[in-house]
N, C-alpha and C positions, 0 to 999 in steps of 0.2 A: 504494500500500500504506500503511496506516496502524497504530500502536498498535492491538493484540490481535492480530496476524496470528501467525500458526503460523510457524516458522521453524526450521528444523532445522539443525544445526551439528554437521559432521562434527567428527574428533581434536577432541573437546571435553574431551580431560582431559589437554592440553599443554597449552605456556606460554601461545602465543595461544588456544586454544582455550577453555580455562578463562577468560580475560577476555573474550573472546566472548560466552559462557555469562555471563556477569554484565553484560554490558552491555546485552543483549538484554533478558532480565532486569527490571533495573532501569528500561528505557525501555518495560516492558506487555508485551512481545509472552509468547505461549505460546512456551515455547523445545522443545522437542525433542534431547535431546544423546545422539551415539554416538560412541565409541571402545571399541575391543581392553583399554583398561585400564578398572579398576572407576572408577566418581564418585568425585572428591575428598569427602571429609568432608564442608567448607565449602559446596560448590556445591550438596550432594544437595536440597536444596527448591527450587534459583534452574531446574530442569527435570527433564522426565521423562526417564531416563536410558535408554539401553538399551546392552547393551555384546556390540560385536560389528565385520564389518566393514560401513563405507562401500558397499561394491560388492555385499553379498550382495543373491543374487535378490530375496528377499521383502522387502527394503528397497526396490529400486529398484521394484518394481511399487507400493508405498506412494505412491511418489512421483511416480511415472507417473497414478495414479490421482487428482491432485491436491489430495492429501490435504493439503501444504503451499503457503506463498504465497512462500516463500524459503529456498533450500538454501544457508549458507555454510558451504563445504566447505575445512577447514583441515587436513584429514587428510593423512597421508603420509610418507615417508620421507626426513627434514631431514636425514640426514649427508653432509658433503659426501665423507666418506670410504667414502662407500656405492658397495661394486662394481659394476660395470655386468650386465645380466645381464636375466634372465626376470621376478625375484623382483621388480627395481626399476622397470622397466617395466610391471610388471603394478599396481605400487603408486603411480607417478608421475606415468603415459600414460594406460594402458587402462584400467581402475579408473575415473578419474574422466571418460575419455571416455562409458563408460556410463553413467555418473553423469547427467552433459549432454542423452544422450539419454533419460534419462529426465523428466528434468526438463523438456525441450522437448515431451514429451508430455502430462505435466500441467501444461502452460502455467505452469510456476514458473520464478521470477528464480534466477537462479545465479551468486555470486560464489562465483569460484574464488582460491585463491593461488598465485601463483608466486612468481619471484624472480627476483632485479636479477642474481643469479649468471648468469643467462644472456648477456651482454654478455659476461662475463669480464674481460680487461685493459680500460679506454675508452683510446685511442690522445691523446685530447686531455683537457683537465681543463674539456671542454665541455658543454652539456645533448645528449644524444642523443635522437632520436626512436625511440619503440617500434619500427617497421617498419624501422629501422638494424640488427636485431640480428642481421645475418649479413652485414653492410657490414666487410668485413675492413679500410678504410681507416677503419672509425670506432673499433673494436672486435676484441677477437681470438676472440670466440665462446665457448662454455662450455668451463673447464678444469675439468672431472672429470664424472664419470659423472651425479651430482644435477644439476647443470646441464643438462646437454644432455635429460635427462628431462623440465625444465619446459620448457624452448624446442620437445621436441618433442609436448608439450603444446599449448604455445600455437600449433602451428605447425596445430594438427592442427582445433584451436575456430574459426580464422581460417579454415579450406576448407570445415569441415563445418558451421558455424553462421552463416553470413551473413546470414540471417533464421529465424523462426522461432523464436527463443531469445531470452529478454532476460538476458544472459549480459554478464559483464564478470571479468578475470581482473586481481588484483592483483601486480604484479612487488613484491614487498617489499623493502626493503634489510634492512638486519641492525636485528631488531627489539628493545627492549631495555626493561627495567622490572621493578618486582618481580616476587619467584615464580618465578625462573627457577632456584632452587639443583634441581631434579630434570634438568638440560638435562647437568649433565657441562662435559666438553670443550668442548661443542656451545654453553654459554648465551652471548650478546654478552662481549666484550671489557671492556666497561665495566664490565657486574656482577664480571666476573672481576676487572677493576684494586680494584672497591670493596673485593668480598672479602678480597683481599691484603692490603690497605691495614688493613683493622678488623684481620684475623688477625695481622699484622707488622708492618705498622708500614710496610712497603717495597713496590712494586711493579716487579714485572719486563718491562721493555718489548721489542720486535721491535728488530733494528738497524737498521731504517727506521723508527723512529715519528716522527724530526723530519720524513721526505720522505714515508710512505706518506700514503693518506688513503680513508677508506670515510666513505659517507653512513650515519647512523644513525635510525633512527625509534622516535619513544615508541609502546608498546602502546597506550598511552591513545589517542593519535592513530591509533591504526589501526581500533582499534574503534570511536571516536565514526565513523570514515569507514565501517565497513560499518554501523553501525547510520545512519546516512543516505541511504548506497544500496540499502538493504532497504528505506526506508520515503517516497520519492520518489516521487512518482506518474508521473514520466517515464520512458519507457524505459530501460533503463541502455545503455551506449555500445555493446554488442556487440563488444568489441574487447578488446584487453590494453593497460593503463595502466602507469607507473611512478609506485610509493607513495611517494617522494621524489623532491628533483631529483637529477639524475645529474652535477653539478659539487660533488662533494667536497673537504672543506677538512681539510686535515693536524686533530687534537688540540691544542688550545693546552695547553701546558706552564706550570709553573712552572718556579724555576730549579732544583729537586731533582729533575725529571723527571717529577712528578705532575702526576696533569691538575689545569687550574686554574678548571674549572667544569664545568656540565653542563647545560646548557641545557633549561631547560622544555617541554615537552611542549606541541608549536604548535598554534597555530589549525587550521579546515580551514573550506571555504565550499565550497554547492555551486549548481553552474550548473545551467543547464535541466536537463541531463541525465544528469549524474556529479557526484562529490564529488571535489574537488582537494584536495589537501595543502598546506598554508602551513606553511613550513619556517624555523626562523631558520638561525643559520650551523651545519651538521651539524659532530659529533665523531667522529673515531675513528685508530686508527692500525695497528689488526690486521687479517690477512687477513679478509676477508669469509666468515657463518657467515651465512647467510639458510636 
């Protein structure tokens, strides 16, 4: 796939979504952007918008018809406080298992998102291997309902796509960078420490932040990596990756309990046939929000 290719980008009017939409964008390609909420201001010329769901019919036969040359589908339901149920499954699972099949119809590349939430606790402060994620000696598996939706996601792309699809699903860690003041509760830890910080002067931390530790990844790195997997001329892995390493290192502090840097937004390289993450030493100290 090369510059000018058609590329469609689901929840394109979220945090990652919208830097999707401009990364594509700015690297040529014709973008395609759909989500439930209207186009940001900003983005309305960076693609043609349509606003609506992911899964409706007349989308998926679009895409079946291979009208596009890459779907990345960012869409879905991020709370991790989201009830278990029809509604989350229908939005988490099935949703974008149709999704797949549609896109293995029109011979289109499918990068999906997941998330690093499906591990849950890591038993050691070791790298795990994606196919671990139900290795109860490695891991304690998804704690709340959003998790175990993307695990039974991923679990579901793993039996039904073994060929046929050039498909690759991103585990993310907790992704973080501007533009994320419309996320709430929900945006990274870090933006929320910045915010305090400008508003007060103070930041309020977890009574684990000298012991907790989560892996964090820049936007910017996330999207230079799907805009690389979109436009490789190699197959993409067929499988599900982790978009960071999975050996996190607590938040270095100062001695006022603020953090005392924030690391740039790393490299990434890609092999024959995937784009990897080049990570320097991750920040964080709040529960995981992927």
């Amino acid at each position: 796939m090369t510059p000018n290719s058609h590329v469609l980008v689901t929840g394109a009017a979220g945090f990652i979504g919208r830097h999707t939409v401009t990364a594509f964008h700015h690297a040529g390609h014709q973008v395609t952007a759909v989500d439930l909420r209207p186009a940001p201001a900003h983005l309305a010329a960076a693609a043609h918008w349509r606003r609506g769901d992911f899964a409706e019919p007349a989308l998926l036969v679009e895409i079946a018809s291979g009208r596009f040359t890459t779907v990345v589908h960012q869409a879905g339901n991020s709370s991790t406080h989201a009830p278990a149920g029809p509604e989350l499954e229908e939005t988490n699972t099935f949703g974008p298992l149709r999704l797949a099949d549609a896109c293995r119809a029109g011979q289109t590349r499918l990068i999906y998102a997941s998330s690093h939430s499906v591990y849950g606790t890591l038993h050691h402060r070791t790298p795990i291997a994606e196919t671990d994620d139900t290795d109860p000696a490695r891991c304690s598996g998804p704690l709340n309902p959003y998790a175990t939706s993307k695990l039974t996601l991923d679990q579901h792309m793993r039996t039904r796509h073994t060929a046929g699809l050039d498909w690759i699903g991103l585990r993310y860690t907790n992704v973080f960078g501007p533009d994320e003041d419309d996320k709430g509760s929900m945006a990274s830890i870090l933006s929320q420490l910045l915010q305090q910080a400008a508003r007060t002067g103070r930041i309020r931390l977890f009574d684990d932040s000298l012991t907790a530790a989560r892996d964090y990844i820049h936007v910017e790195t996330v999207t230079t990596t799907l805009v690389r997997l979109a436009t490789t001329r190699q197959p993409a892995l067929a499988a599900v990756t982790t978009s960071a390493r999975a050996a996190p290192s607590p938040l270095p502090t100062s001695p006022s309990g603020a953090p005392s840097s924030i690391a740039r937004p790393p490299a990434n390289r890609c092999t024959s046939n995937s784009c990897q993450t080049l990570r320097p030493t991750p920040t964080s100290t709040s529960p995981a929000r992927t």
